[in-house]
C-alpha positions as CSV (number, residue, x, y, z in Angstrom):
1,X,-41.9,69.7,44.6
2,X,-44.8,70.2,42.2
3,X,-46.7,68.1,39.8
4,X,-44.8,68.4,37.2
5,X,-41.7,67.5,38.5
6,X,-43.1,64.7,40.3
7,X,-44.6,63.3,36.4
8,X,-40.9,64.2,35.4
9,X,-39.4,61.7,38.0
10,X,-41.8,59.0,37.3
11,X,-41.9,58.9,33.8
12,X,-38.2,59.0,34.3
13,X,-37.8,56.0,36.2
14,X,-40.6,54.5,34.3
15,X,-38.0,55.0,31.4
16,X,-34.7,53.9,33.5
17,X,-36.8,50.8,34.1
18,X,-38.1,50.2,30.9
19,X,-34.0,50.4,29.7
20,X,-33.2,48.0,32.7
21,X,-35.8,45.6,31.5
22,X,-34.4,46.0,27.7
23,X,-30.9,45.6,29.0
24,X,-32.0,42.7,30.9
25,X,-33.8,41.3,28.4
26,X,-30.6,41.8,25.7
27,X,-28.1,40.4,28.5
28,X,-30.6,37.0,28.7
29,X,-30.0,36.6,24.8
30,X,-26.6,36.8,24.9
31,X,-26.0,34.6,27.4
32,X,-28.1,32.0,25.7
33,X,-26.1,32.3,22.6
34,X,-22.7,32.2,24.7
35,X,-24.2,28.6,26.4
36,X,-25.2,27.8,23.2
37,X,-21.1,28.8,21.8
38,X,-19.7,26.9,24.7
39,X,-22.0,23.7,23.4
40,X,-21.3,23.8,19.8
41,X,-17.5,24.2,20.8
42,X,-17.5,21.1,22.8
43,X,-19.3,19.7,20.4
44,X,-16.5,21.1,17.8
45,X,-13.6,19.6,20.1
46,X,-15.5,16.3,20.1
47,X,-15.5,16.0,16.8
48,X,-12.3,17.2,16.1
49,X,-11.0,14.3,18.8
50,X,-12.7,11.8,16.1
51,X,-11.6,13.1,13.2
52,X,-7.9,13.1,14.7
53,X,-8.6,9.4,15.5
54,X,-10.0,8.8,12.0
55,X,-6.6,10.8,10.8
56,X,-4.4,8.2,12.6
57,X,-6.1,5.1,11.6
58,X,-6.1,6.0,8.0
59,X,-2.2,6.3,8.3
60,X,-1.6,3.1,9.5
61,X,-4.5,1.3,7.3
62,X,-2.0,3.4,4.8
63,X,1.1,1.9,6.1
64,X,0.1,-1.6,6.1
65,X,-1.5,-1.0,2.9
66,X,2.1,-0.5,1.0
67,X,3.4,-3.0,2.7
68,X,0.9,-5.8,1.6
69,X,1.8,-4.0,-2.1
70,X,5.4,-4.8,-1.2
71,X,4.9,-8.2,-0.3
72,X,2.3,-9.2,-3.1
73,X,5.2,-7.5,-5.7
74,X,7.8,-9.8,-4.4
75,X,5.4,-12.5,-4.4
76,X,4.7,-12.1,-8.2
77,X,8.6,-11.3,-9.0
78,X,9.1,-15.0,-7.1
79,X,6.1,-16.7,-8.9
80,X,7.4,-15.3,-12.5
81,X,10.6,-15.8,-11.4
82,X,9.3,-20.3,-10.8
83,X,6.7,-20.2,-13.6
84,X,10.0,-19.3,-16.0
85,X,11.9,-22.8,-14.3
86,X,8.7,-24.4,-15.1
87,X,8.6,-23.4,-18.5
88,X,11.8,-24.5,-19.1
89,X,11.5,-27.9,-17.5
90,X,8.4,-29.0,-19.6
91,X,10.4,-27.7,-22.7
92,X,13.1,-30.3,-21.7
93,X,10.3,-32.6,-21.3
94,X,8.9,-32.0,-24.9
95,X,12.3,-31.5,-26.3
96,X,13.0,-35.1,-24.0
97,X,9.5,-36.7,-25.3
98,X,10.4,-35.5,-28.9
99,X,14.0,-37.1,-29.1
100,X,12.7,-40.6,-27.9
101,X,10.2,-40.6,-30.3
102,X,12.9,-40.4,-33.3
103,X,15.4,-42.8,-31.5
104,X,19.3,-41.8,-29.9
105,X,21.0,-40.5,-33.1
106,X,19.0,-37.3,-33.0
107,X,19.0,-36.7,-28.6
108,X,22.2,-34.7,-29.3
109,X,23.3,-33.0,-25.8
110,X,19.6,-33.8,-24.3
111,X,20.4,-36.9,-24.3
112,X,23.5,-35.8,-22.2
113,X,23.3,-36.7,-18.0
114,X,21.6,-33.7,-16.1
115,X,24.6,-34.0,-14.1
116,X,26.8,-33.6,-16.6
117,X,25.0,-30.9,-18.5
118,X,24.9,-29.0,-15.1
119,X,28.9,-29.9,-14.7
120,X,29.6,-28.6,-18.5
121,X,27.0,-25.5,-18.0
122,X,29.4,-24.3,-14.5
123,X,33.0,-24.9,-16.6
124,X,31.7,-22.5,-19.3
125,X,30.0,-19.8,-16.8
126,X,33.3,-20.1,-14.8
127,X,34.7,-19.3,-18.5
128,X,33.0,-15.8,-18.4
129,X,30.4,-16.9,-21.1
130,X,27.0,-15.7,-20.4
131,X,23.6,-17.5,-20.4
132,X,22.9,-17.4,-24.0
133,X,26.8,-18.2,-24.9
134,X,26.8,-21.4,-22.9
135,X,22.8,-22.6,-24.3
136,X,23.6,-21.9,-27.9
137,X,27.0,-23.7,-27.6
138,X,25.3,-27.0,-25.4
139,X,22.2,-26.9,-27.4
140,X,20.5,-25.9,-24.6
141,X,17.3,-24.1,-23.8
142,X,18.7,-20.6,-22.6
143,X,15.9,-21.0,-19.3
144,X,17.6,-24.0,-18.6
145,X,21.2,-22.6,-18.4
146,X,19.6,-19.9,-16.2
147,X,18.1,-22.4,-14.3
148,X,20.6,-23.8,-13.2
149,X,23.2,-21.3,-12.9
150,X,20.6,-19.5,-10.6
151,X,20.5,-22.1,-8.0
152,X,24.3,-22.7,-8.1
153,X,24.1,-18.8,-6.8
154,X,21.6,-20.4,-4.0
155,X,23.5,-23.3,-2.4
């Protein structure tokens, strides 16, 4: 072998190793940024986990949230529902108040029993008059017909 061929072989696996160290050096790098993948996917997963969790909470915070509206709606319906009877009974009051003031001739069915009024008020519903037929006929405040046709229904 001469010289030349010699220089040939060396500076030929002078360049096979620089490759090798290149490759080397590239293969290094990637592997980093697959270690580096693998982390930020676990770290991906993780977070997914939470925001699943999150997901499922809000759901049932959701849930219990309609169902409080529900209750507070049917809590309002029943308070209207009372503050109407107690509308009525302090009109019977005043309208009670207002007659004694100007003596018996002018109590007019007021003046009439509650049980009584209650007794004629069921005869005319069972009739098939209707709230405002039966308190425009007794003289009656229409809430107060209501009134009492309403818990009739709840006994």
């Amino acid at each position: 072998m001469t010289t030349i061929d010699l220089r040939l072989l060396i500076v030929a696996q002078l360049g096979m190793d620089v490759a090798l160290i290149f490759l080397f050096v590239f293969l290094l790098r990637k592997m980093r940024v697959w270690t580096l993948m693998q982390k930020s996917e676990l770290k991906l997963k993780r977070v997914e986990s939470v925001l699943k969790d999150v997901d499922h909470i809000a759901e049932k915070f959701q849930a219990q949230l309609a169902e409080k509206s529900e209750h507070i709606t049917r809590v309002n319906e029943r308070m209207e529902h009372n503050m109407g009877r107690i509308q009525c009974l302090i009109e019977q009051a005043e309208t009670l108040a207002s007659t004694r003031e100007a003596g018996p001739e002018s109590m007019g069915s007021v003046a009439m029993p509650v049980r009584a009024r209650k007794v004629r008020i069921m005869t005319l519903a069972g009739k098939g008059l209707g709230p405002a037929e039966i308190a425009a006929q007794l003289s009656l405040p229409k809430e107060e017909v209501t009134l009492v046709l309403d818990l009739k229904k709840n006994q």
